[in-house]
PyMOL CGO cylinders between C-alpha atoms (Angstrom):
from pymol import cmd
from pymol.cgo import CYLINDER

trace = [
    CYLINDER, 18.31, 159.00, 14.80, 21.17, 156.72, 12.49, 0.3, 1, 1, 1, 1, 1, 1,
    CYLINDER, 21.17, 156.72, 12.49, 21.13, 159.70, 10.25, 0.3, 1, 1, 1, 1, 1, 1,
    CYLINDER, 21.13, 159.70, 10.25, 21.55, 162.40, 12.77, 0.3, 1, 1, 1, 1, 1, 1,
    CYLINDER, 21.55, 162.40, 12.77, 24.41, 160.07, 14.43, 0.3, 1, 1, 1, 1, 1, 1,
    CYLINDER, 24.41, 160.07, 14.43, 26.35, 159.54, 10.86, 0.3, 1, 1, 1, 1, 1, 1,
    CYLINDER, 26.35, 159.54, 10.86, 25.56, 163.56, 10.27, 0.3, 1, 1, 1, 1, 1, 1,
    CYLINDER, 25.56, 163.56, 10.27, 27.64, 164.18, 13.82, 0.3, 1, 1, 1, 1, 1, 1,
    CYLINDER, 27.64, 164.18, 13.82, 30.29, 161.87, 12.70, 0.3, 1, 1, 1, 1, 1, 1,
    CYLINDER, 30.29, 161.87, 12.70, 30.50, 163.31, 9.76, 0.3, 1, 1, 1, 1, 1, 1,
    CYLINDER, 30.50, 163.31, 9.76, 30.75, 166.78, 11.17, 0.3, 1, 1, 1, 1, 1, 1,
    CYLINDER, 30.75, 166.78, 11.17, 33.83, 165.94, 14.08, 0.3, 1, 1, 1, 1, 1, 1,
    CYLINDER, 33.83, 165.94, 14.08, 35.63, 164.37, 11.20, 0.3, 1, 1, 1, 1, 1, 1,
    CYLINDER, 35.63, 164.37, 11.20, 35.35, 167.80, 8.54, 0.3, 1, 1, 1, 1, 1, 1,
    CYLINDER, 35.35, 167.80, 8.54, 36.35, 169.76, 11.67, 0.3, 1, 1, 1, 1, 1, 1,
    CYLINDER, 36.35, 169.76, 11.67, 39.15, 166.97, 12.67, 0.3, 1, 1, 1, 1, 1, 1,
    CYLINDER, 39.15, 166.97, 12.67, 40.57, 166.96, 9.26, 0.3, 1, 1, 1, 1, 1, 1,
    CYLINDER, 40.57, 166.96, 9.26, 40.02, 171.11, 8.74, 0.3, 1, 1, 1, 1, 1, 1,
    CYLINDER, 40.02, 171.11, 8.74, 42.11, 170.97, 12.51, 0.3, 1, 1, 1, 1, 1, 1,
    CYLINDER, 42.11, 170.97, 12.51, 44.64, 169.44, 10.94, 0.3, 1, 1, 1, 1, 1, 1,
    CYLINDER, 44.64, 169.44, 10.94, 45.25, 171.26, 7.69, 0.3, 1, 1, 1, 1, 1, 1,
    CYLINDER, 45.25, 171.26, 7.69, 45.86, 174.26, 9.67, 0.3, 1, 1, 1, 1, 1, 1,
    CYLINDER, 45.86, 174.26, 9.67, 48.50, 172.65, 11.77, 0.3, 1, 1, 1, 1, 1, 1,
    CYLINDER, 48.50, 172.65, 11.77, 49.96, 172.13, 8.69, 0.3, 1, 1, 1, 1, 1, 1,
    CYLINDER, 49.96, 172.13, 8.69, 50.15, 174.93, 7.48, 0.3, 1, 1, 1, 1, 1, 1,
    CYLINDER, 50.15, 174.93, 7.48, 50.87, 176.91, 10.57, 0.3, 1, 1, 1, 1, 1, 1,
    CYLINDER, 50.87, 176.91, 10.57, 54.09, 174.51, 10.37, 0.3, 1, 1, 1, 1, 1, 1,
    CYLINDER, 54.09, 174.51, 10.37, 54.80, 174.49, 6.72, 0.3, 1, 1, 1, 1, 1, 1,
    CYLINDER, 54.80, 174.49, 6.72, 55.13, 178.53, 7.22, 0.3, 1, 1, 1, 1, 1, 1,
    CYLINDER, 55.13, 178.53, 7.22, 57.57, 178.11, 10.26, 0.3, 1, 1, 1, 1, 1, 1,
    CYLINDER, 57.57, 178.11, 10.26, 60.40, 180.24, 9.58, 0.3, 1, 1, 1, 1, 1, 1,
    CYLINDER, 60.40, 180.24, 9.58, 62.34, 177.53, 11.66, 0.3, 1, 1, 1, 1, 1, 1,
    CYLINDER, 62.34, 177.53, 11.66, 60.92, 174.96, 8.88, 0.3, 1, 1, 1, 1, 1, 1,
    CYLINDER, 60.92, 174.96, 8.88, 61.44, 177.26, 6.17, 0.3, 1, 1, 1, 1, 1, 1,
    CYLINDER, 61.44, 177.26, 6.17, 65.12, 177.40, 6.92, 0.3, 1, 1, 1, 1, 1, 1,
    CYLINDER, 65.12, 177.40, 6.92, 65.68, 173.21, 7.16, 0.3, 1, 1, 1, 1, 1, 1,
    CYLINDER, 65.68, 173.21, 7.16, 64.21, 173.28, 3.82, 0.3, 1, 1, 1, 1, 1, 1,
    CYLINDER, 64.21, 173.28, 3.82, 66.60, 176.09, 2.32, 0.3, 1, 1, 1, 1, 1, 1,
    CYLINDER, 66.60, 176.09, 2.32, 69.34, 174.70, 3.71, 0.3, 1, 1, 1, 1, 1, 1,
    CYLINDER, 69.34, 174.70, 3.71, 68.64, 171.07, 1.56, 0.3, 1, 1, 1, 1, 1, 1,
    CYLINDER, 68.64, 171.07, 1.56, 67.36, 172.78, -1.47, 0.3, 1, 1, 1, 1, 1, 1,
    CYLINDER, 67.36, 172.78, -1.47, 71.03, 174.67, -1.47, 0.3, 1, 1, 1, 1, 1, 1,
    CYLINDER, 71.03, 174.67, -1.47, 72.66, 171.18, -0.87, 0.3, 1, 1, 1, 1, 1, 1,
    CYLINDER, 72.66, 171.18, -0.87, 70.67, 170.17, -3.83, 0.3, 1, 1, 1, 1, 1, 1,
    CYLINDER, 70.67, 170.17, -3.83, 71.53, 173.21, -6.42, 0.3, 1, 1, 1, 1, 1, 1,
    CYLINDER, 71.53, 173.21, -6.42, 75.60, 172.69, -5.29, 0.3, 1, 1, 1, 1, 1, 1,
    CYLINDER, 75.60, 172.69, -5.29, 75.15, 169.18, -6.20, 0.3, 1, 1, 1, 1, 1, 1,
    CYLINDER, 75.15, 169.18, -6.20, 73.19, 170.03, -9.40, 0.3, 1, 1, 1, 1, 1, 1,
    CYLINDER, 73.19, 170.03, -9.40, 75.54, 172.68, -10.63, 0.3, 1, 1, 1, 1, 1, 1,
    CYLINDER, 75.54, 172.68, -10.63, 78.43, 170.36, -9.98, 0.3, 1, 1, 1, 1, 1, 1,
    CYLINDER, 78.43, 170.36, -9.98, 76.54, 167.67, -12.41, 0.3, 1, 1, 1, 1, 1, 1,
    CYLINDER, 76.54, 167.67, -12.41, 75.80, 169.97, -14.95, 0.3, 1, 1, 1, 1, 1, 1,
    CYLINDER, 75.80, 169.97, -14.95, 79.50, 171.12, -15.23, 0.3, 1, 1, 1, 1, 1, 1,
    CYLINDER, 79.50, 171.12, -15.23, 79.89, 167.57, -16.93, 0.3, 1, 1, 1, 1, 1, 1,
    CYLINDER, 79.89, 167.57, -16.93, 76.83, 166.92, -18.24, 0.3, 1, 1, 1, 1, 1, 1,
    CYLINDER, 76.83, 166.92, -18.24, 75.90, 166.90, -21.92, 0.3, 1, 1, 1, 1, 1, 1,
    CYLINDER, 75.90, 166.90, -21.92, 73.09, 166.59, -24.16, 0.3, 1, 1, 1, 1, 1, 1,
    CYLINDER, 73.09, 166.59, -24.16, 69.21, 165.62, -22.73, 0.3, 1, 1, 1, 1, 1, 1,
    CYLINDER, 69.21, 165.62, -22.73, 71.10, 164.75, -19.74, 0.3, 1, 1, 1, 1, 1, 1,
    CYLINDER, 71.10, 164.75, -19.74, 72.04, 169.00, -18.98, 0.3, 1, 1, 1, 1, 1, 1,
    CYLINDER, 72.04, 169.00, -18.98, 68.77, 170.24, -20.39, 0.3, 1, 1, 1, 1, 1, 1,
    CYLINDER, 68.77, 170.24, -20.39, 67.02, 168.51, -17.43, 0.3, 1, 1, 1, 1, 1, 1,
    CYLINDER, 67.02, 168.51, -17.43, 69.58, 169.20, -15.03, 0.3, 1, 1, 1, 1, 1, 1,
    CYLINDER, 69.58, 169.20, -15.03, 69.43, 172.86, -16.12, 0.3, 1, 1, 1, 1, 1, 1,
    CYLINDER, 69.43, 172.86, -16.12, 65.50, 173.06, -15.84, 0.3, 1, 1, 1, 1, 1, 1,
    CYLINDER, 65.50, 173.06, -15.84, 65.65, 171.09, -12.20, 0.3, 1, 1, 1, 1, 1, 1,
    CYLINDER, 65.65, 171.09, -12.20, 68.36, 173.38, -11.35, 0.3, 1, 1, 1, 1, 1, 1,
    CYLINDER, 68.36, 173.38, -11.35, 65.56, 176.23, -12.34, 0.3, 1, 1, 1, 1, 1, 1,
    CYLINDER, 65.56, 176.23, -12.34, 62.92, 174.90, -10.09, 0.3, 1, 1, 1, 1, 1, 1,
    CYLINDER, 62.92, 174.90, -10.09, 65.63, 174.48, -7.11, 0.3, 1, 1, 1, 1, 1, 1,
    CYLINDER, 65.63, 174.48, -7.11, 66.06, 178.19, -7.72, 0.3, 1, 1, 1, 1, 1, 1,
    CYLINDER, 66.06, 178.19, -7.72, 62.55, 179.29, -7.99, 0.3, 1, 1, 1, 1, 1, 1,
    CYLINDER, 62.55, 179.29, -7.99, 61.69, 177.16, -4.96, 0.3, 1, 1, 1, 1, 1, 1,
    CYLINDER, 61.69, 177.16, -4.96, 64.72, 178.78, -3.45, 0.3, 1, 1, 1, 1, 1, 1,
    CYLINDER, 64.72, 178.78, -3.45, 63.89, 182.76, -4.16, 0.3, 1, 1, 1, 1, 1, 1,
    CYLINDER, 63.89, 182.76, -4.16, 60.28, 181.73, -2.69, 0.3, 1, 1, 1, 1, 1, 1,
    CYLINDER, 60.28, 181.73, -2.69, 61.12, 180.88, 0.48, 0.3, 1, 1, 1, 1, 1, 1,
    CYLINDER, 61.12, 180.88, 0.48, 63.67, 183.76, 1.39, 0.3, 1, 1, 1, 1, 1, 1,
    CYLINDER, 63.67, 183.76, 1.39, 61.50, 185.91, 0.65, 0.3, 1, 1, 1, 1, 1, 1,
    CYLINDER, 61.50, 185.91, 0.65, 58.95, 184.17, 2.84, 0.3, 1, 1, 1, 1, 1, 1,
    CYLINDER, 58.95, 184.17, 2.84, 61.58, 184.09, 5.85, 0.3, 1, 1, 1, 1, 1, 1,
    CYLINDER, 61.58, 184.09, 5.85, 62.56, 187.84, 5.18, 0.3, 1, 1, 1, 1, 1, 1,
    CYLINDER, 62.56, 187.84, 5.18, 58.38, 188.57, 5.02, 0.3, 1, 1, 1, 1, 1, 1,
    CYLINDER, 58.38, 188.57, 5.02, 58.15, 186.80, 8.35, 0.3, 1, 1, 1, 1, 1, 1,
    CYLINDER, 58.15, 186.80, 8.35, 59.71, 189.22, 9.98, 0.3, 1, 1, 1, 1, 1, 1,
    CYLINDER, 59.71, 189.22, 9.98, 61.69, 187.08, 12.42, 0.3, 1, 1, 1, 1, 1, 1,
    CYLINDER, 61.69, 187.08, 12.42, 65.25, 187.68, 13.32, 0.3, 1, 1, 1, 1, 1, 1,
    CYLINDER, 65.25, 187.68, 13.32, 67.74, 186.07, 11.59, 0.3, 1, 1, 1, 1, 1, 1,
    CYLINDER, 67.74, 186.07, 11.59, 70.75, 185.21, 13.80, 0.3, 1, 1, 1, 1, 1, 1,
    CYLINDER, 70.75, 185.21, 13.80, 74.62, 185.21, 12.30, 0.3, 1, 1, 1, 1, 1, 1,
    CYLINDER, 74.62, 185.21, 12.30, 77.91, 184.55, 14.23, 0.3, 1, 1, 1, 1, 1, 1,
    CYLINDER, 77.91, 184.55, 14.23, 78.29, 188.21, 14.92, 0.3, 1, 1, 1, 1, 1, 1,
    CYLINDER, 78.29, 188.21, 14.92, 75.24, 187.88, 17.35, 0.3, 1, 1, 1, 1, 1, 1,
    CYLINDER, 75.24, 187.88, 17.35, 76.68, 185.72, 19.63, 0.3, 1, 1, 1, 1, 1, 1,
    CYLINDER, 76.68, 185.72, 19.63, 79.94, 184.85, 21.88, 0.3, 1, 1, 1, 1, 1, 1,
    CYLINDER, 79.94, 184.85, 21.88, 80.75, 182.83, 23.94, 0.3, 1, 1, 1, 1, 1, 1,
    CYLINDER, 80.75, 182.83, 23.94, 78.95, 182.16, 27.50, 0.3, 1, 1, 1, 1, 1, 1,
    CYLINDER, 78.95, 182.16, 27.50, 75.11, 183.83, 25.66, 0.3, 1, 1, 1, 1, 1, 1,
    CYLINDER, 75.11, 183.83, 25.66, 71.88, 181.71, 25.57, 0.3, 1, 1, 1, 1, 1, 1,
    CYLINDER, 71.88, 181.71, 25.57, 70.76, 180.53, 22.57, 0.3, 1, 1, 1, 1, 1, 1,
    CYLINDER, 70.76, 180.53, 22.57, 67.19, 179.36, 22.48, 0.3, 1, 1, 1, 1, 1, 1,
    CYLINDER, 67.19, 179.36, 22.48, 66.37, 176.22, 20.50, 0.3, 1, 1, 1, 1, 1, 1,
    CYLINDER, 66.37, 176.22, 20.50, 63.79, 174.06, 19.98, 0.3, 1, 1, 1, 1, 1, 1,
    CYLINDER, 63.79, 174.06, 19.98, 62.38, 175.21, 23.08, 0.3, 1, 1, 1, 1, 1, 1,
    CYLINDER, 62.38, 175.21, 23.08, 65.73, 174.86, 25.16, 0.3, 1, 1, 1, 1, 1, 1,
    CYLINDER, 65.73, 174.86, 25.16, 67.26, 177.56, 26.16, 0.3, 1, 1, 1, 1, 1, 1,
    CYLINDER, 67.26, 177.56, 26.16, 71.21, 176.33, 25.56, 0.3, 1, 1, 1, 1, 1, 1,
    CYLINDER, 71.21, 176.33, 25.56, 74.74, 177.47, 26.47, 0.3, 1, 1, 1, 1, 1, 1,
    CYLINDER, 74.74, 177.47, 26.47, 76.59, 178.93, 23.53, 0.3, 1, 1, 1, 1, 1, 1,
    CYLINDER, 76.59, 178.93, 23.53, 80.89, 177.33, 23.15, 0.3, 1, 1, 1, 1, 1, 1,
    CYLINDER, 80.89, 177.33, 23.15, 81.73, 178.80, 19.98, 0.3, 1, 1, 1, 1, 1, 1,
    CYLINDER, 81.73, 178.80, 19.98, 79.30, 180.78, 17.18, 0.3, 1, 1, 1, 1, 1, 1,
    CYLINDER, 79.30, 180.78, 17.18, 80.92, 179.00, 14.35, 0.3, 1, 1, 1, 1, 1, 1,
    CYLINDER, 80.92, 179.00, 14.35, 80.07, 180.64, 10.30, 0.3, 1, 1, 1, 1, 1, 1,
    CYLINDER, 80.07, 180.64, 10.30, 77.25, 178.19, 9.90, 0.3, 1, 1, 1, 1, 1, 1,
    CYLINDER, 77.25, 178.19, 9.90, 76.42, 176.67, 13.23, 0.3, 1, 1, 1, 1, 1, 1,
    CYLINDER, 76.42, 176.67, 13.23, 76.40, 177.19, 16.92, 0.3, 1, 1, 1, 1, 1, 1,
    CYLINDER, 76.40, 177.19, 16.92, 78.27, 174.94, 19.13, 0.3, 1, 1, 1, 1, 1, 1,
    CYLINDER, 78.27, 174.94, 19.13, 75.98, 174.56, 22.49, 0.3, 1, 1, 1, 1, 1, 1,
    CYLINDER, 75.98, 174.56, 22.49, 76.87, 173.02, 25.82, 0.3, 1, 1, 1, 1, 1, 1,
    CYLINDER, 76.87, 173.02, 25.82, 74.93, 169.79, 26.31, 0.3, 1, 1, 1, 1, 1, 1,
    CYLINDER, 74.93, 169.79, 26.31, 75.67, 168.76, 30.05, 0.3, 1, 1, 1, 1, 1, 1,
    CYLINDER, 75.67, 168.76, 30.05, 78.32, 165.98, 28.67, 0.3, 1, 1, 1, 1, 1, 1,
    CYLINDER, 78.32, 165.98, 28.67, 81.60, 166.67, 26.96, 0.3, 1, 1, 1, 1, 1, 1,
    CYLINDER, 81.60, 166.67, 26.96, 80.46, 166.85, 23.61, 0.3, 1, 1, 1, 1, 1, 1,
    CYLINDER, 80.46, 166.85, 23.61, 78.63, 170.05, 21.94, 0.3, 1, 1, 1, 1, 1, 1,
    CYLINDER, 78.63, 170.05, 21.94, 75.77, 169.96, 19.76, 0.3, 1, 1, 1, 1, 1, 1,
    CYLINDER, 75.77, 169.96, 19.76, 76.00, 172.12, 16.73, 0.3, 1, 1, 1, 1, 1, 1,
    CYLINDER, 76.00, 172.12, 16.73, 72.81, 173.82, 15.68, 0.3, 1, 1, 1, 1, 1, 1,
    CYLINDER, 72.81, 173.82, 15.68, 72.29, 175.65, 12.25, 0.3, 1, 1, 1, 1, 1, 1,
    CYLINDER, 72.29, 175.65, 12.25, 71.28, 179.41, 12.80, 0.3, 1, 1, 1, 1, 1, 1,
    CYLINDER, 71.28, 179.41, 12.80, 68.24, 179.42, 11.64, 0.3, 1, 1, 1, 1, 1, 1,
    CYLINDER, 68.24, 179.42, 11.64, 67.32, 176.63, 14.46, 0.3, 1, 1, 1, 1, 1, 1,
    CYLINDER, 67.32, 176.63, 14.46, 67.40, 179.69, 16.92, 0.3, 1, 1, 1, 1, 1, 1,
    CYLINDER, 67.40, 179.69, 16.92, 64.45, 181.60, 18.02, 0.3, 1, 1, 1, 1, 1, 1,
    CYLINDER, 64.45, 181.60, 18.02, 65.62, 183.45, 20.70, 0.3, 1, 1, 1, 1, 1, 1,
    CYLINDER, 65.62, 183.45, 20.70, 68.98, 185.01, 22.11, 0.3, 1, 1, 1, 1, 1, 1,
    CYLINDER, 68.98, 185.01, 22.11, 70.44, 186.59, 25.56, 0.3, 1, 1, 1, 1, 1, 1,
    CYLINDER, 70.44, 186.59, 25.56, 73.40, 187.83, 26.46, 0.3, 1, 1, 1, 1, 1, 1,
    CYLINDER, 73.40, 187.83, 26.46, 76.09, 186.41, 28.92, 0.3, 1, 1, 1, 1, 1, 1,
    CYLINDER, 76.09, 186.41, 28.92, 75.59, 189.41, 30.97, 0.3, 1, 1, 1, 1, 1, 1,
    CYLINDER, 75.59, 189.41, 30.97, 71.67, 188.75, 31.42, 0.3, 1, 1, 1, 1, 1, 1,
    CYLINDER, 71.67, 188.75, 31.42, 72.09, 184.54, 31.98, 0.3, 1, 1, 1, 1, 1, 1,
    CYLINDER, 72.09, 184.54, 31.98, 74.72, 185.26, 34.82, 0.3, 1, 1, 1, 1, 1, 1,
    CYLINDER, 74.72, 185.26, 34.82, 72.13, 188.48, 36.21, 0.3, 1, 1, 1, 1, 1, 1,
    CYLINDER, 72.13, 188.48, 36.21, 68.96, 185.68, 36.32, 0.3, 1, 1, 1, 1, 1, 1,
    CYLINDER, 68.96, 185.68, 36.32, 70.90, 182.92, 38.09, 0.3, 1, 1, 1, 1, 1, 1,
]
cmd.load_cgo(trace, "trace")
């Protein structure tokens, strides 16, 4: 009986732990998480190239092979967004007055900015949201048609 108890532990932990592996996955491969992590890895090859423009000696040669890895890492993942197949909103896609859905929240667009939207939030300020934080889009036209 222990053993059969300690093999049905066992077993709901395996499945537990196999549960959450795929939940981590499933979110690693977000094209919504792919895009935070493009957006810092081309942070971090600006501020690489700008070091290696004075750097010198052993000092460049591993600035130069991070700066390789950046790149690599870089390539991989916009070519994993463009395999995706999601859509991949710009400025031309939106004015202002369309809904912009993100994170879930379907927002209010004030300005489509080059590298950000600038959403309504219900106070006076705007929040500014990257494009690759939006999933979905309508037009002014259909928000004022559904209200």
């Amino acid at each position: 009986m222990a053993a059969a108890a300690e093999h049905h532990g066992n077993a709901t932990s395996a499945e537990e732990r196999s549960d959450a592996a795929r939940r981590q996955v499933r979110r690693r491969e977000s094209p919504v998480v792919m895009g935070r992590k493009v957006e810092s890895l081309e942070a971090e090859e600006r501020s690489l190239q700008r070091t290696l423009a004075t750097a010198t000696g052993e000092y460049a040669d591993r600035t130069r092979e991070r700066l390789g890895f950046v790149q690599a890492d870089l390539t991989f993942l916009r070519e994993a967004i463009d395999a995706s197949g999601v859509r991949k909103y710009t400025n031309a896609d939106f004015k202002k007055g369309d809904l912009a859905q993100v994170r879930g929240q379907w927002r209010i667009v004030r300005k489509a900015n080059a590298k950000t939207l600038a959403l309504e939030t219900g106070y006076p300020w705007t929040d500014n949201e990257p494009y690759h934080e939006v999933t979905d889009r309508r037009d002014a036209t259909e928000r004022t048609a559904s209200l």
